[in-house]
VEXTISE-235888 format. One record per residue: residue number from 1; residue in three letters; x, y negated, z of N, C-alpha, C in turn. Coordinates in Angstrom, 1 decimal, padded with zeros to 4 digits. Example, Ala and Ser with C-alpha at 12.3 -4.5 7.8 and 13.67 -1.06 7.14 Angstrom:
REM VEXTISE-235888
{kelum: 1&volo: ALA&nxx: 013.2&nyy: 005.7&nzz: 007.8&caxx: 012.3&cayy: 004.5&cazz: 007.8&cxx: 013.2&cyy: 003.3&czz: 007.8} $
{kelum: 2&volo: SER&nxx: 012.8&nyy: 002.2&nzz: 007.1&caxx: 013.7&cayy: 001.1&cazz: 007.1&cxx: 012.9&cyy: 000.0&czz: 007.9} $
This chain:
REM VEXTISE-235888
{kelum: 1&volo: UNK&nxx: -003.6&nyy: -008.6&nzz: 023.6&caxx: -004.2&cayy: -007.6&cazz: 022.7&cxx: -004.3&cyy: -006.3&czz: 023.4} $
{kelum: 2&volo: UNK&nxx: -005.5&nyy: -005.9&nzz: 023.6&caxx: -005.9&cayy: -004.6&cazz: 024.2&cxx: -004.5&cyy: -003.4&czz: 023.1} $
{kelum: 3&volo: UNK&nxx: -004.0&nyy: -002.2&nzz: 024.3&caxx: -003.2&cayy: -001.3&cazz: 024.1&cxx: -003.8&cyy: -000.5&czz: 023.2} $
{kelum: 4&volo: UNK&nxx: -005.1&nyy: -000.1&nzz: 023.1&caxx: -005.9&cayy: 001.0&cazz: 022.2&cxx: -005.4&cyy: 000.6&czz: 020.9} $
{kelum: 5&volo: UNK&nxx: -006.2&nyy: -000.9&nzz: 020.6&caxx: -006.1&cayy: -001.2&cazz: 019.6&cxx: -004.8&cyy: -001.0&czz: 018.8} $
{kelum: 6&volo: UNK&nxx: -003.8&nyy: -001.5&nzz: 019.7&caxx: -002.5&cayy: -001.4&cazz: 018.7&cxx: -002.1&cyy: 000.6&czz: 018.7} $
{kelum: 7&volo: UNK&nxx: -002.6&nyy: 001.1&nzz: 019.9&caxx: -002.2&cayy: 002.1&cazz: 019.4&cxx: -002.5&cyy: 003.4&czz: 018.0} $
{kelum: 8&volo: UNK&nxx: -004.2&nyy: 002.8&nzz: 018.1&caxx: -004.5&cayy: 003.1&cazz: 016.8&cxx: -004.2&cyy: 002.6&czz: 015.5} $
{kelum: 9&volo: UNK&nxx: -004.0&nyy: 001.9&nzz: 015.8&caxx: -003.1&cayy: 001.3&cazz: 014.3&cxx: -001.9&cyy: 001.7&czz: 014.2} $
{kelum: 10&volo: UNK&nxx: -000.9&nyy: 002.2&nzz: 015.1&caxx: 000.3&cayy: 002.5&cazz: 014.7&cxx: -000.3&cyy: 004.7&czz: 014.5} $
{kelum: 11&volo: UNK&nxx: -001.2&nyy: 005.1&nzz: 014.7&caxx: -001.4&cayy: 006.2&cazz: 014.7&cxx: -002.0&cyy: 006.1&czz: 013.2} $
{kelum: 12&volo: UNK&nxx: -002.6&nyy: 005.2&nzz: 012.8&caxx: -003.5&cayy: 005.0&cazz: 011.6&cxx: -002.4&cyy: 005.2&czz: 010.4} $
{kelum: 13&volo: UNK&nxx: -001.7&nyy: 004.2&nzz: 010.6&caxx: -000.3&cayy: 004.2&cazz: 009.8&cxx: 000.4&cyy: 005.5&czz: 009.7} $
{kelum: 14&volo: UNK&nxx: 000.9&nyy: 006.4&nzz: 010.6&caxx: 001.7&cayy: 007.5&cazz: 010.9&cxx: 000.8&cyy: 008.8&czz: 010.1} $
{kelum: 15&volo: UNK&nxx: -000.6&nyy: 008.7&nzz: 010.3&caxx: -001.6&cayy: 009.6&cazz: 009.7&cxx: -001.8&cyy: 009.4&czz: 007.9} $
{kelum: 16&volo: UNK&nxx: -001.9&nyy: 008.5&nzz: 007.4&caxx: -002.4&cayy: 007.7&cazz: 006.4&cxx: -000.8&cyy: 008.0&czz: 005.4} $
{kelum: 17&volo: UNK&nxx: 000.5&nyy: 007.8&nzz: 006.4&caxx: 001.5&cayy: 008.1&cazz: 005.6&cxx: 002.2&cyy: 009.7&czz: 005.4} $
{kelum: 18&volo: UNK&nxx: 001.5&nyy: 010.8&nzz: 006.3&caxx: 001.5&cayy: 011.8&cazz: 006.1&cxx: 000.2&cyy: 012.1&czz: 005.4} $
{kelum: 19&volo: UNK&nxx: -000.6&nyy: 012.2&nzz: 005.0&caxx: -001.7&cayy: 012.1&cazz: 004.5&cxx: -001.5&cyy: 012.1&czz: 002.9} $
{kelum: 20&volo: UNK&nxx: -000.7&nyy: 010.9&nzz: 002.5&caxx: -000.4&cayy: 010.5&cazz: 001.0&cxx: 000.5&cyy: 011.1&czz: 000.9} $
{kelum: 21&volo: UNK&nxx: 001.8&nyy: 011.5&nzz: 001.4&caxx: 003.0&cayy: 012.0&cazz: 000.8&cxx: 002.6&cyy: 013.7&czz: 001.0} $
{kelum: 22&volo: UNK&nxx: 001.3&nyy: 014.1&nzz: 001.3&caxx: 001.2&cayy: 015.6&cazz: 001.0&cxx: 000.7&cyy: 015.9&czz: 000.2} $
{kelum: 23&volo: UNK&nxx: -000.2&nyy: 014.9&nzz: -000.8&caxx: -001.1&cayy: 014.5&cazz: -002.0&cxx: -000.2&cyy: 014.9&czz: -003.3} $
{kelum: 24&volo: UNK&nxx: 000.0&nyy: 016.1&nzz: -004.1&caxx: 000.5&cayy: 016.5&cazz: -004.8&cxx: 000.1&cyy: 015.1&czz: -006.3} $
{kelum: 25&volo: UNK&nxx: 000.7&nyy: 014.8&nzz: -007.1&caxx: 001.0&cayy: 014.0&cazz: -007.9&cxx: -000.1&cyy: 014.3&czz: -009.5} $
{kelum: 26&volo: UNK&nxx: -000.5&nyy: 015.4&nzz: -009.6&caxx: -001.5&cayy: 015.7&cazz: -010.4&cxx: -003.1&cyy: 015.4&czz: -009.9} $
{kelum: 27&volo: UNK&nxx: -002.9&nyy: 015.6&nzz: -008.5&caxx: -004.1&cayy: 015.0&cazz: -007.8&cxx: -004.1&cyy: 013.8&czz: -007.8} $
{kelum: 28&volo: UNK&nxx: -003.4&nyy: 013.2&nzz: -007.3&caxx: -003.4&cayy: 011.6&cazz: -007.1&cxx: -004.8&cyy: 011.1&czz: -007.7} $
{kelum: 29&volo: UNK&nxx: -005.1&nyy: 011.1&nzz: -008.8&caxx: -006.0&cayy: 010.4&cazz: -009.8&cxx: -007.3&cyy: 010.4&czz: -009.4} $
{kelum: 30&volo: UNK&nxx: -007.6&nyy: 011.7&nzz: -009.6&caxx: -008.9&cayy: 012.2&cazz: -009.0&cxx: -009.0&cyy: 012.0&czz: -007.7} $
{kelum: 31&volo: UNK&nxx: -008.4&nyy: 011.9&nzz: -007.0&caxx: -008.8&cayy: 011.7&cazz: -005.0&cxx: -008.6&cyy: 010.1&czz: -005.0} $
{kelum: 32&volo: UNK&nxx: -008.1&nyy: 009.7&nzz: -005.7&caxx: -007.8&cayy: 008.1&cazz: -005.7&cxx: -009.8&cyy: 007.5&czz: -005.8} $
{kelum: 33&volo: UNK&nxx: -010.7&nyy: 008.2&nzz: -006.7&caxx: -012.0&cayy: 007.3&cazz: -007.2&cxx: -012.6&cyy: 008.4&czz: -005.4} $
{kelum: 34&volo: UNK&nxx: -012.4&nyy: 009.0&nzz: -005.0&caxx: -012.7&cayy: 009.5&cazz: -003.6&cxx: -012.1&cyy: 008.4&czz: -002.8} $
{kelum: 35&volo: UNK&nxx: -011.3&nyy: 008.0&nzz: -002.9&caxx: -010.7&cayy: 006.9&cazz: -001.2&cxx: -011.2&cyy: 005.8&czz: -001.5} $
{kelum: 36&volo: UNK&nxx: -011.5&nyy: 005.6&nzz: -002.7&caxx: -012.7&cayy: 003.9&cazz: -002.6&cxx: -013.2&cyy: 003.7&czz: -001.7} $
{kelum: 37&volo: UNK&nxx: -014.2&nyy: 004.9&nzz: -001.3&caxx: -015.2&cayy: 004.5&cazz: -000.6&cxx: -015.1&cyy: 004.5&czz: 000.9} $
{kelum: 38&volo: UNK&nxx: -013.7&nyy: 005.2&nzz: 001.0&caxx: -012.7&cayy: 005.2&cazz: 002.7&cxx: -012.3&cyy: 003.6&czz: 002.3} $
{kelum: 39&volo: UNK&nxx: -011.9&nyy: 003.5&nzz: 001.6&caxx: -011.1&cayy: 002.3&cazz: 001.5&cxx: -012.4&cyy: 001.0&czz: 001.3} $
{kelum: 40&volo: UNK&nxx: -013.9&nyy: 001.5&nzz: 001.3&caxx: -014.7&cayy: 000.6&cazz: 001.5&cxx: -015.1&cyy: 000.1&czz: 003.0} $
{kelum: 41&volo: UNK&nxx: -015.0&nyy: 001.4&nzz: 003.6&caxx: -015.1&cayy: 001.4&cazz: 005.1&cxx: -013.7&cyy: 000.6&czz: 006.0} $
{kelum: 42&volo: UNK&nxx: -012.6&nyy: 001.1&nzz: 005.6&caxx: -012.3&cayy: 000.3&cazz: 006.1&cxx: -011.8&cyy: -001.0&czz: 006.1} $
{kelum: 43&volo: UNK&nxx: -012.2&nyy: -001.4&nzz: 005.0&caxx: -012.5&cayy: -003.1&cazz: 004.7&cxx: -013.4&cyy: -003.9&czz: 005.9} $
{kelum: 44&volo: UNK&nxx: -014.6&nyy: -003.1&nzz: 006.3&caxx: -015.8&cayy: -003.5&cazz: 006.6&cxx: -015.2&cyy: -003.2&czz: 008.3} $
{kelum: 45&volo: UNK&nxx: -014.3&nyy: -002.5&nzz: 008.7&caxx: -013.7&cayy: -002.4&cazz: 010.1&cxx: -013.0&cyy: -003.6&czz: 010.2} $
{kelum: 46&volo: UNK&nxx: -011.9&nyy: -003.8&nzz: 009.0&caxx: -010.7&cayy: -005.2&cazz: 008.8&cxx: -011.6&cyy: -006.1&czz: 009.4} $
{kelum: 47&volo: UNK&nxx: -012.8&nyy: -006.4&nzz: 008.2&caxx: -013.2&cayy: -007.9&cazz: 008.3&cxx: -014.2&cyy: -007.9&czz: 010.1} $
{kelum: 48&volo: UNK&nxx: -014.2&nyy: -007.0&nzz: 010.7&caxx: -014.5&cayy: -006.5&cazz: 012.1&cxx: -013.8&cyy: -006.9&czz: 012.9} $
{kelum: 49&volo: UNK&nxx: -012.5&nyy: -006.7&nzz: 012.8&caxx: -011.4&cayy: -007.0&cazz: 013.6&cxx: -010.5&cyy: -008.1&czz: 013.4} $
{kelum: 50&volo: UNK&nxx: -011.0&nyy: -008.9&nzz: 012.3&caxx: -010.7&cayy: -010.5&cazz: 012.1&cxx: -011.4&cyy: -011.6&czz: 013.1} $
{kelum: 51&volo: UNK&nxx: -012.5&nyy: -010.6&nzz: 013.8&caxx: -013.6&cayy: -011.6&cazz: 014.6&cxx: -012.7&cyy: -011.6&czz: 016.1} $
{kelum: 52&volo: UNK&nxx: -011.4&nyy: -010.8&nzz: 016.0&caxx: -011.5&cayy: -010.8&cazz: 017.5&cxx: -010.7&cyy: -012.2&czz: 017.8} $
{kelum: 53&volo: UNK&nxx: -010.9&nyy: -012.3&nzz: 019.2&caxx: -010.2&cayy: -013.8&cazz: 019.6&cxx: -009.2&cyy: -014.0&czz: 019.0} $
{kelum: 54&volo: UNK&nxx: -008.3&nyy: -014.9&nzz: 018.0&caxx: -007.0&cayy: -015.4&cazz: 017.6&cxx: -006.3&cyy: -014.0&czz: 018.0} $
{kelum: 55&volo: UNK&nxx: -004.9&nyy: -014.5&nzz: 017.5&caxx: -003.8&cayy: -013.9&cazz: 018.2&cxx: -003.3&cyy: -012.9&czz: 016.9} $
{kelum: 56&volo: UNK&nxx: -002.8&nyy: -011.2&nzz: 017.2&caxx: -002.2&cayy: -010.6&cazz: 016.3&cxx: -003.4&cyy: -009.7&czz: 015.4} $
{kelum: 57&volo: UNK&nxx: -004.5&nyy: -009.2&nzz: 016.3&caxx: -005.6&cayy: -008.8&cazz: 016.0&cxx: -006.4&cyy: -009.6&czz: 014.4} $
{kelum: 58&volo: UNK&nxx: -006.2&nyy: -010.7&nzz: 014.8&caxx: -006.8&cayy: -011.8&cazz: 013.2&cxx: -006.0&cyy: -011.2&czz: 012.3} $
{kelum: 59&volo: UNK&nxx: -004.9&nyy: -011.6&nzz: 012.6&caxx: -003.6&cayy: -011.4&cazz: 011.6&cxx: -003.7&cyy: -010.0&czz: 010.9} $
{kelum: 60&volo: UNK&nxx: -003.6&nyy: -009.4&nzz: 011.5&caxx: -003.6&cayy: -008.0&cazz: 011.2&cxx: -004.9&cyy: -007.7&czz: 010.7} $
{kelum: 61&volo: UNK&nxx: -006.0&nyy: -007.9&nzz: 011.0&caxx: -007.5&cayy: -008.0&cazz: 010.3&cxx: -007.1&cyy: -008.3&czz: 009.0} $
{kelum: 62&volo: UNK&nxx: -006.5&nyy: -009.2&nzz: 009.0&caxx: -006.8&cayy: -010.3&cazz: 007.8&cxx: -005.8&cyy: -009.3&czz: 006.9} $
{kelum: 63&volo: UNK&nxx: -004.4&nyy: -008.8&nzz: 006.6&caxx: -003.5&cayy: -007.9&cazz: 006.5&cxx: -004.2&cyy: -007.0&czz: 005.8} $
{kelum: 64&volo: UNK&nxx: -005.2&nyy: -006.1&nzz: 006.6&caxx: -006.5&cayy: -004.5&cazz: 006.1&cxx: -006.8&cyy: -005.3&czz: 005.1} $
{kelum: 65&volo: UNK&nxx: -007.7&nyy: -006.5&nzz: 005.1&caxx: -008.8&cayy: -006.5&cazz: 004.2&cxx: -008.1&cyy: -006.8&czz: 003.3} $
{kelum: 66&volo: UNK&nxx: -006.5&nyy: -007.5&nzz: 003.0&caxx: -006.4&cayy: -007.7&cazz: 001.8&cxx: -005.8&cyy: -006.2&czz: 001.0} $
{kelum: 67&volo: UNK&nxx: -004.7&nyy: -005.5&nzz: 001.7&caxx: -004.6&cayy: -004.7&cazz: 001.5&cxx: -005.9&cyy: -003.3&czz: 000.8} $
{kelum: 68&volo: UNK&nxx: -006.6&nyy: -003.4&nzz: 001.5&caxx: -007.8&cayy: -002.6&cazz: 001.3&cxx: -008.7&cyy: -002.8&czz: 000.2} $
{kelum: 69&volo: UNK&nxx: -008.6&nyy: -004.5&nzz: -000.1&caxx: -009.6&cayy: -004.8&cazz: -001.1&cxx: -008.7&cyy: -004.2&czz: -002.6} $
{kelum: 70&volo: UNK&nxx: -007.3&nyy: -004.5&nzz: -002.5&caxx: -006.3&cayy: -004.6&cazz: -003.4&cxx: -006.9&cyy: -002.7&czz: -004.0} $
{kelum: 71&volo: UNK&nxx: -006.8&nyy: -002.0&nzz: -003.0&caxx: -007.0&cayy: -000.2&cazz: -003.3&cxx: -008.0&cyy: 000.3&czz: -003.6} $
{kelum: 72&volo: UNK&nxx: -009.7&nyy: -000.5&nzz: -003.6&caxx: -010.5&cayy: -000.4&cazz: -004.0&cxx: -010.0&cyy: -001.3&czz: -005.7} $
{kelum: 73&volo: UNK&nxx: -010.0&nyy: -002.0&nzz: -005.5&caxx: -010.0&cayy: -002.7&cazz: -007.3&cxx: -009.0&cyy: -001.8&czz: -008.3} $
{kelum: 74&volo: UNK&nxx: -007.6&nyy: -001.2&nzz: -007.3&caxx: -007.0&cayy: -000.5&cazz: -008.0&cxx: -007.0&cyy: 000.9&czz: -008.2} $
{kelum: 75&volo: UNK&nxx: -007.6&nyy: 001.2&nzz: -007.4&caxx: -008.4&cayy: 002.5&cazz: -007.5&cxx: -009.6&cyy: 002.5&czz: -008.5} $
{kelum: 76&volo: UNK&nxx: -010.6&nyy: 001.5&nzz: -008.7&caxx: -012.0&cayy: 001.8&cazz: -009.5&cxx: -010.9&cyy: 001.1&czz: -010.7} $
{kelum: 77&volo: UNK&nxx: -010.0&nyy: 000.8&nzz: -011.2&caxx: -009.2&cayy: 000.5&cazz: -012.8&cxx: -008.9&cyy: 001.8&czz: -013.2} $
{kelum: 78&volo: UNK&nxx: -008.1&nyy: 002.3&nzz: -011.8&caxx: -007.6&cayy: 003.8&cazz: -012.7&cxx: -008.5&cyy: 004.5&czz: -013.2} $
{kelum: 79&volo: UNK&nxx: -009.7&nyy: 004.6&nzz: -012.0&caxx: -010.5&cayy: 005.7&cazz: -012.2&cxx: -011.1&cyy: 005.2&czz: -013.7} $
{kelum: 80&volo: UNK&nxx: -011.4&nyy: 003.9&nzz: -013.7&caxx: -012.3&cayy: 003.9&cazz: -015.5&cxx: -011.0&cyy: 004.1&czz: -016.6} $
{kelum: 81&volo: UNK&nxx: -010.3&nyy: 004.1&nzz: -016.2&caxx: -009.2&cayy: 004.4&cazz: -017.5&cxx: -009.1&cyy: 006.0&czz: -017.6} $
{kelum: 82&volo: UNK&nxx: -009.0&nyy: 006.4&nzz: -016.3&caxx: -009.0&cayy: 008.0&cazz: -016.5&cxx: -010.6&cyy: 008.4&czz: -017.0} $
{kelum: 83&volo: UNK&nxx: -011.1&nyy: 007.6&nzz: -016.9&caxx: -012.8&cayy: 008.0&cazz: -017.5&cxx: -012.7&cyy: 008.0&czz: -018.8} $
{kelum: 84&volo: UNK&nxx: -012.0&nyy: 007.1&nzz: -019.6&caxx: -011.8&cayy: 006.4&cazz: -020.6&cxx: -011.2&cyy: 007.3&czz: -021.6} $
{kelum: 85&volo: UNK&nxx: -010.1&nyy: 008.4&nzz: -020.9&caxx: -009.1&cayy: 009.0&cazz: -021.7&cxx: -010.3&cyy: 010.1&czz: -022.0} $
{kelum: 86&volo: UNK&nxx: -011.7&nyy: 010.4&nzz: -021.5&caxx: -012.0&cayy: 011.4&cazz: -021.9&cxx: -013.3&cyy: 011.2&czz: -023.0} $
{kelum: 87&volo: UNK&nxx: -013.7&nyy: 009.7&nzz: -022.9&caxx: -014.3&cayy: 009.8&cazz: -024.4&cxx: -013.8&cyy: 010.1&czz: -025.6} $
{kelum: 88&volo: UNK&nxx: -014.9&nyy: 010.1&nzz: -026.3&caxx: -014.7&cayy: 010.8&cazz: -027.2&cxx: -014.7&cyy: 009.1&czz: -028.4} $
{kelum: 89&volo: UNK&nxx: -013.4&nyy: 009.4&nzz: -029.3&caxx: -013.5&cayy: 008.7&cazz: -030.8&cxx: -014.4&cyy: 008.1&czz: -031.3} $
């Protein structure tokens, strides 16, 4: 496994978890129907990097896209519920 690769992933990780723990908790909601569409992108990198030859690269491909599909579906629930709370009776 090429060295980039793993390095950006462990940089991806490190960024992604400072990223979310500076996300004040009132926001959460609203920036959540915003990361869908990050979190659509990088699905479409995952299932990219499932093509590479065997090995840890697959694995880990395969790891994003479920992860990733999981944060799109649970991201577009919240967002319709938070939609939800503002119709009207």
């Amino acid at each position: 496994m090429d060295i980039n690769i793993l390095t950006v992933f462990i940089l991806a990780i490190f960024v992604g978890f400072e990223i979310i723990t500076k996300v004040p908790p009132t926001l959460h909601t609203p920036l959540m129907s915003g990361s869908n569409a990050i979190s659509g992108i990088a699905i479409v990198g995952a299932i990219i990097s499932t093509r590479i030859d065997g090995g840890v690269g697959s694995y880990l491909g395969l790891v994003a896209v479920v992860f990733a599909t999981i944060n799109v579906v649970g991201g577009f629930l919240v967002t319709d519920r938070m939609l939800k709370m503002f119709k009207r009776k």
